[in-house]
C-alpha positions as MATLAB code, in Angstrom:
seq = 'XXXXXXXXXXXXXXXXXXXXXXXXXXXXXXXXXXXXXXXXXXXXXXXXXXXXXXXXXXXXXXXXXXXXXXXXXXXXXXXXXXXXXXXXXXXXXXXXXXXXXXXXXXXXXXXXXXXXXXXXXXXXXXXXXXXXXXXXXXXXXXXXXXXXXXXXXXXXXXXXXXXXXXXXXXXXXXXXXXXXXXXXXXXXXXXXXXXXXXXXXXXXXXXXXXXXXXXXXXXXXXXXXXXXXXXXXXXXXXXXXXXXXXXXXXXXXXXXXXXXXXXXXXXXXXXXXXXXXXXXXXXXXXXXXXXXXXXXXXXXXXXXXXXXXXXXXXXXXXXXXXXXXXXXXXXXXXXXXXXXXXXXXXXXXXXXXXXXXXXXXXXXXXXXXXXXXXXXXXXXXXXXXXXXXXX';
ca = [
    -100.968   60.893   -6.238;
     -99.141   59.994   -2.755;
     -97.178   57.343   -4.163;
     -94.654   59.294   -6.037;
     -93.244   61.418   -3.287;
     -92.587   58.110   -1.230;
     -90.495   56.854   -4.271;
     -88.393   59.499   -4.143;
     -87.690   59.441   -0.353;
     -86.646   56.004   -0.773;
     -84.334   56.841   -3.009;
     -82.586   59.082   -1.401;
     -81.599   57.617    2.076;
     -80.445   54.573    0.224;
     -77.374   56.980   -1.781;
     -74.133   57.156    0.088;
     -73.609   60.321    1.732;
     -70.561   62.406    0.514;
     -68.143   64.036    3.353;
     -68.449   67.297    3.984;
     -64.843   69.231    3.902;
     -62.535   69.199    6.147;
     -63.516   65.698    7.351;
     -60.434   62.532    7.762;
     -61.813   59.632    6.480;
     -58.969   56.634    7.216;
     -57.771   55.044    4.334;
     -58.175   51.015    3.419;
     -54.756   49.587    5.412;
     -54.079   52.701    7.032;
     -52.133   50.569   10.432;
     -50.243   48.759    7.918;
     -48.297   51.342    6.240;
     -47.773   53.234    9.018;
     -45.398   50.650   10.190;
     -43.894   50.228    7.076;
     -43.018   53.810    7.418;
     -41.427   54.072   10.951;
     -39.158   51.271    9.717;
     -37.700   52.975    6.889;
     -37.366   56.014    9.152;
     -35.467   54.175   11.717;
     -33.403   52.382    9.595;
     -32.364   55.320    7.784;
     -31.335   56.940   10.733;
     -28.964   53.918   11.978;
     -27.104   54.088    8.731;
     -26.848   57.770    8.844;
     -25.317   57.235   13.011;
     -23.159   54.281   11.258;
     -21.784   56.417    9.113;
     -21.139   59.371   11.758;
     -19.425   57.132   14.079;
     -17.067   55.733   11.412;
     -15.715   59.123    9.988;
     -15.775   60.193   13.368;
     -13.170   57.296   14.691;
     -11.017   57.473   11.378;
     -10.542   61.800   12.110;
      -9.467   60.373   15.740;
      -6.195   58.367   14.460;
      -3.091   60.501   15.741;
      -1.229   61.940   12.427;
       1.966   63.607   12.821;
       3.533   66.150   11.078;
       6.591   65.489    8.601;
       4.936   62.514    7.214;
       4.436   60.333   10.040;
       1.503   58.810   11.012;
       0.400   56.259   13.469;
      -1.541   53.123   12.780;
      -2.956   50.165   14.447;
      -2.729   46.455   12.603;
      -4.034   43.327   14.756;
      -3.435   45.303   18.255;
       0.186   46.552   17.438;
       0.581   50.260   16.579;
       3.312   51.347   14.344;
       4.502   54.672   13.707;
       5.306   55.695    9.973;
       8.204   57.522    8.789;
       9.080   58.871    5.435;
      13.099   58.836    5.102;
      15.913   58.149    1.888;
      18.059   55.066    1.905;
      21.893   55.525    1.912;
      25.101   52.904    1.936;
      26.357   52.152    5.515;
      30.350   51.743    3.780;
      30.294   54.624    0.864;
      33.181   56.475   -0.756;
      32.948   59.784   -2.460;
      34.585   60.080   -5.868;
      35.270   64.450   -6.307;
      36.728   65.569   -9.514;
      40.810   65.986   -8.370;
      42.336   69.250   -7.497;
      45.587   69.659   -9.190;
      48.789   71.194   -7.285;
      50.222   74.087   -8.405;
      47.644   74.972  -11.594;
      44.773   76.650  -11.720;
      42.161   74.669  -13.891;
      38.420   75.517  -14.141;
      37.420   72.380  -15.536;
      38.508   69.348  -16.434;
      37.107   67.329  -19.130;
      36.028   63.849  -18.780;
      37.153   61.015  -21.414;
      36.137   57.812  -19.378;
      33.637   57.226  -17.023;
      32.262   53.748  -15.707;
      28.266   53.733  -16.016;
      25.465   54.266  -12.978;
      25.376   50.690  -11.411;
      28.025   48.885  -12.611;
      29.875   46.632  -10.133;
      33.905   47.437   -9.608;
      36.530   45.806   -7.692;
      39.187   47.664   -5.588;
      41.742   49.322   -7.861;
      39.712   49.271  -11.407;
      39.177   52.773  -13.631;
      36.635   54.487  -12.434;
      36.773   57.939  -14.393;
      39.908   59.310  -16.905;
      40.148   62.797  -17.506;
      41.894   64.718  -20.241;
      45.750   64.954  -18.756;
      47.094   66.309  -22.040;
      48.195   69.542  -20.534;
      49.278   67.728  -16.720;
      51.291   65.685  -19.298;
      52.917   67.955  -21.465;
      53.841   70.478  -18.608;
      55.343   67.469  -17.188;
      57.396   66.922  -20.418;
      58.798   70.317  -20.179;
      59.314   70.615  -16.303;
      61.631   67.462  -17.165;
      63.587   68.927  -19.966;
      64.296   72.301  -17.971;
      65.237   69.637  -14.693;
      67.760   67.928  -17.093;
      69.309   70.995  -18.323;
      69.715   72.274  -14.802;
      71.360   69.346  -13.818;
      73.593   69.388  -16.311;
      74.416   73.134  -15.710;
      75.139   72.505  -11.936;
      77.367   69.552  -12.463;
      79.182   71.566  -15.457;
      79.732   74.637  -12.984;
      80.677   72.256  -10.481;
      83.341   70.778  -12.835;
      84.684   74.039  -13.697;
      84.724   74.833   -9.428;
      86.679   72.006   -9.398;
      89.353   73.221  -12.237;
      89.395   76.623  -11.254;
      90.024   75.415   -7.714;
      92.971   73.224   -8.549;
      94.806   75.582  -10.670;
      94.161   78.674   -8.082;
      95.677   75.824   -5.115;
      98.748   75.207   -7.478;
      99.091   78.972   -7.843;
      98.740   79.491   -4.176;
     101.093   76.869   -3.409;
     104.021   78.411   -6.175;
     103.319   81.680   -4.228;
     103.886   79.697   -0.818;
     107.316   78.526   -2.401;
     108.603   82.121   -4.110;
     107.835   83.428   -0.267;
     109.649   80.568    1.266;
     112.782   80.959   -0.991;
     112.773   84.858   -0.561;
     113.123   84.624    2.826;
     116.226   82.224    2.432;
     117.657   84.738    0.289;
     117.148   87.400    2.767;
     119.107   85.966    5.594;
     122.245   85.757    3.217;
     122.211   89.614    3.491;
     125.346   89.239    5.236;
     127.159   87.171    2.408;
     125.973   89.293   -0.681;
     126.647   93.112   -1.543;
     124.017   95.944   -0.157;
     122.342   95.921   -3.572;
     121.687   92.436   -3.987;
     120.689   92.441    0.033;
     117.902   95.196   -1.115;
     117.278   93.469   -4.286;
     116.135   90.191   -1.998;
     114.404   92.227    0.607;
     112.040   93.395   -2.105;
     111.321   90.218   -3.791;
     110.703   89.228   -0.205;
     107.761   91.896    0.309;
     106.595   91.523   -3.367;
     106.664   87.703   -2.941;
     104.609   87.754    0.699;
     102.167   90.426   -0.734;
     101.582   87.918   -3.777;
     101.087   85.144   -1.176;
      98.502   87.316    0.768;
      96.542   88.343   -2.066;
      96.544   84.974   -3.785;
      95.109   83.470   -0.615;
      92.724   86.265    0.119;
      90.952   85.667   -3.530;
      91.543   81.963   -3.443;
      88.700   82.022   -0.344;
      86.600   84.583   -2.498;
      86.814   82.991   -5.433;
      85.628   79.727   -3.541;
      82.493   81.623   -1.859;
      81.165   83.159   -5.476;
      81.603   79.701   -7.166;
      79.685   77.901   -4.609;
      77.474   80.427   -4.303;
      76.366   80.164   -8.471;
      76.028   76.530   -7.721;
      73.757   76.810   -4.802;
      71.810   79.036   -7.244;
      71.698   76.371  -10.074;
      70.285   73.843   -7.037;
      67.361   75.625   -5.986;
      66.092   76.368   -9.592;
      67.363   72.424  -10.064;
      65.213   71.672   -7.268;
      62.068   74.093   -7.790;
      62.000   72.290  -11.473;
      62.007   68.668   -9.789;
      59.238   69.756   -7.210;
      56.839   71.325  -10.508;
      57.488   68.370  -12.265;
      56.695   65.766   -9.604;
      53.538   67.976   -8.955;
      52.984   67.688  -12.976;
      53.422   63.671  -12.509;
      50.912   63.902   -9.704;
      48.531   65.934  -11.535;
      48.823   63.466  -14.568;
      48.022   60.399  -12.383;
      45.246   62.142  -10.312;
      43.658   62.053  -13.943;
      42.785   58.565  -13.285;
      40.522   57.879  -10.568;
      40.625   54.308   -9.254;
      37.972   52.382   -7.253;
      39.132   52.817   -3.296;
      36.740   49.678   -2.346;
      34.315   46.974   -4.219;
      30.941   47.984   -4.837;
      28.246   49.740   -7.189;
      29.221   53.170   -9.054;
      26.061   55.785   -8.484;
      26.780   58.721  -10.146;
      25.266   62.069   -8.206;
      22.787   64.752   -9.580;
      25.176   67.508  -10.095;
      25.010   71.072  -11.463;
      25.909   71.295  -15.330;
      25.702   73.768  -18.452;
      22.481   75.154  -15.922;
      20.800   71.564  -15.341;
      20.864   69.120  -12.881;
      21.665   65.919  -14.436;
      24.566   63.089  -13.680;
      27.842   63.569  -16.079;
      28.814   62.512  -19.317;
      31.989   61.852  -21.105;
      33.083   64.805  -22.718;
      31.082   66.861  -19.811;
      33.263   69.506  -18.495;
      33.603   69.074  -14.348;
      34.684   71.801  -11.888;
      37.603   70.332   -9.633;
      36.474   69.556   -6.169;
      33.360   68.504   -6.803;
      31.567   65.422   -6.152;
      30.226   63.781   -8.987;
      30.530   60.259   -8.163;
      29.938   57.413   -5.026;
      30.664   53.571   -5.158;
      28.438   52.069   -2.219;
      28.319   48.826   -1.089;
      24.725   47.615   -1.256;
      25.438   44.314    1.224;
      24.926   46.751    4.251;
      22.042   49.558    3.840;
      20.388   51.702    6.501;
      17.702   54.313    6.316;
      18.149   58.054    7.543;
      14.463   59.018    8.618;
      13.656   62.865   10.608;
      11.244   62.303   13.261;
       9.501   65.498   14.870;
       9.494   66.352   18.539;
       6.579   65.026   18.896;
       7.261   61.274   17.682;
      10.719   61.092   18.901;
      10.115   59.879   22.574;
       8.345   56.741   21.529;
      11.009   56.210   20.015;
      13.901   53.710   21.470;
      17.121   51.879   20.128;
      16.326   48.440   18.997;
      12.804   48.749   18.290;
      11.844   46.697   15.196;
      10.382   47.851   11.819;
       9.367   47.427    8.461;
      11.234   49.644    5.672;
       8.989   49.809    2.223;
      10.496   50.873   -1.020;
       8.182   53.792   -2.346;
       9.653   52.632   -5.848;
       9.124   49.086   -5.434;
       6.065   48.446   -3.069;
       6.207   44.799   -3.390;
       9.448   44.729   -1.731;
       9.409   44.624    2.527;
      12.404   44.719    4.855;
      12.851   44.086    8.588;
      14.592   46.574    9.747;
      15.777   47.925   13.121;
      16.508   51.110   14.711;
      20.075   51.612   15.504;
      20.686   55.517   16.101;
      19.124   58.290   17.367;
      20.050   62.021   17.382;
      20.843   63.353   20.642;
      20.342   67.028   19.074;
      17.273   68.370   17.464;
      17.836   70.416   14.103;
      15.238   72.782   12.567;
      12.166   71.758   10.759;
      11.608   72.760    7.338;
       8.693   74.969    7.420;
       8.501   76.372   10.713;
      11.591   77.045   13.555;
       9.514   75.934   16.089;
       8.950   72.157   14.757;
      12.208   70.085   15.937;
      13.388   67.230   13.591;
      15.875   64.476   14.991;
      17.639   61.995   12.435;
      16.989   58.507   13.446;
      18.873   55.701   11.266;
      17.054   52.370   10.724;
      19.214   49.447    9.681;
      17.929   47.498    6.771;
      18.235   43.201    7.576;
      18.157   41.687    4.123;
      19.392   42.907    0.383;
      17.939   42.910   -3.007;
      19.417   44.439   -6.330;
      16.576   47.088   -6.493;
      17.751   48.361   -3.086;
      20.128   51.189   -3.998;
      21.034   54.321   -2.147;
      18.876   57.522   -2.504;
      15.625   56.003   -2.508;
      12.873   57.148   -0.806;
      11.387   54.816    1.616;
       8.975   54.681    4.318;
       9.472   52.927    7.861;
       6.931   51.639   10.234;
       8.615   51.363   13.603;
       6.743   49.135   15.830;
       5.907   51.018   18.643;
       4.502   48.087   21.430;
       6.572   45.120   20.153;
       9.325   44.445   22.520;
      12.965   45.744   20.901;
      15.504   43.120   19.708;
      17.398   43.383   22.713;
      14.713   42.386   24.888;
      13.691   39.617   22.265;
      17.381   38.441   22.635;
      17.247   38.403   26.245;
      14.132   37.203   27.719;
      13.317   37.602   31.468;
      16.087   40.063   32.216;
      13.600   42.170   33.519;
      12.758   39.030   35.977;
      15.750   38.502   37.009;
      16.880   41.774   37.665;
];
């Protein structure tokens, strides 16, 4: 009857005892993965500083306004500018202004194409000259018949002269012989001695008179004839300026080089002419460049301008053509500042870079962008080395 209860208390001390709540019990490993977990922690944390630290130093690179920016490449820093390429020996082609005439337009019937090559002295553009020629047709016809009026009227001066000298000079003679016949008063009767004394008086009054409208007659013939010279004249000068206006229709290449044709207002566009376009006289429509010889034209702020020196080297980069790289040098800079275009307080200064080297993609109005070496020595001081020592 004892037996049984013992059983059971065996039993039970030999069970594993549960934990009561609330109780940590450490898991199997428990040192092992807490090291495992510090180490992701920590290097989860360097990346994060890593990547701190790099955007930190790339929003600490100086960037200028008006598109300039500086940059460092194996310890040189450069400073980027954003500028348009333009032909160091250019000529302007305008649509001609005639003399005399006022033309709104004037219509194109020839016209050499955007980046064809010319020599000195070949067509460029032909406009219509149909009315600079026909004017000139008719300035010449009224020229010829005003030169044949004044040498007609001078013919007749020259007639009506002669036979007014002959009468002057039979006048001369009558007075002359009445005179003679005068001093015989003496020899003749009283009635022929009156008789003579009055041809003497008619024959001097004749003589006055004839010689009094023989200078008149002389001063309103030469003045008709000056008349008929000035309108002569006046007629020659409108028909040379027709001539002129009929050969300014034909504009000629002033130097060798490459035609670019300009952006110009038309018909309420922008857009390069045509033939058969319609041009406004004065206005520039047209350049031939020489593309041996290019420079850039760059505007550096206020703040980027006193790095700046003459002779400094640099790199000019075709935004068009990337692949294509230029030395380049800096040749000017503006001594006077002009205003920026978004605020009046920003100064801009032009600065022209010189572009070494050529390439038929390199044409004028491009926009390019110029890294001026900012530590390199200039070419003047690469040209001369040691003048500093010596000095």
């Amino acid at each position: 009857m004892h037996a049984a209860p013992a059983e059971l208390t065996s039993d039970v001390e030999t069970r594993p005892s549960h934990p009561s709540p609330g109780t940590e019990q450490p898991a199997s490993g428990g040192p092992h993965r807490m090291w495992l977990r510090r180490g992701i922690v920590m290097a989860a944390a360097a990346i994060v500083v890593f990547v701190i630290v790099l955007v930190v130093t790339h929003s600490k690179s100086p960037t200028a306004g008006n598109g300039t920016q500086y940059s460092s490449v194996h310890g040189a820093q450069f400073l980027r500018l954003k500028g348009t390429t333009e032909a160091v020996q250019s000529r302007a082609i305008l649509v001609p202004v005639l003399e005399g005439q006022q033309v709104p337009t004037l219509t194109i019937i020839r016209l050499t194409q955007s980046g064809a090559h010319v020599k000195q002295g070949d067509l460029l553009v032909e406009f219509d000259r149909q009315a600079q020629l026909r004017d000139f047709m008719d300035k010449q016809a009224e020229y010829r018949k005003l030169v044949d009026q004044v040498t007609e009227e001078q013919a007749k001066e020259n007639a009506a002269r002669a036979k007014d000298e002959t009468e002057l000079k039979q006048a001369e003679d009558n007075l002359r012989k009445a005179e003679l016949e005068v001093q015989k008063a003496e020899l003749v009767s009283k009635i022929d001695a009156e008789k003579n004394q009055e041809s003497l008086e008619e024959a001097r009054a004749t003589f006055d008179q004839l010689r009094q409208t023989f200078d008149l007659k002389r001063k309103a013939a030469q003045a008709g004839i000056k008349i008929l010279e000035i309108q002569r004249d006046r007629t020659q000068q409108t028909m040379m300026h027709a001539q002129g206006n009929a050969d300014l229709m034909q504009i000629h290449s002033p130097i060798e080089g490459v035609v670019v044709l300009n952006l110009i207002w038309k018909q309420g566009t922008m857009g390069e002419v045509q033939e058969g376009d319609q041009v406004e006289p004065g206005n520039p429509f047209m350049q031939v460049v020489n593309p041996a010889v290019m420079q850039v034209r760059v505007l550096a702020n206020q703040e980027d301008f006193p790095s700046l020196r003459i002779g400094q080297t640099a790199k000019v980069r075709l935004d068009a053509y990337p692949e294509l790289v230029f030395p380049g040098k800096v040749e000017q800079l503006a001594p006077i500042a002009e205003h920026g275009s978004f605020s009046d307080k920003v100064r801009l200064f032009a600065v022209i870079v010189s572009i070494q080297g050529n390439d038929p993609k390199l044409m004028p109005d491009l926009s390019a962008a110029v890294d001026v070496d900012l530590v390199g020595q200039s070419a003047e001081q690469v040209e001369k080395p040691g003048a500093e020592g010596g000095s």
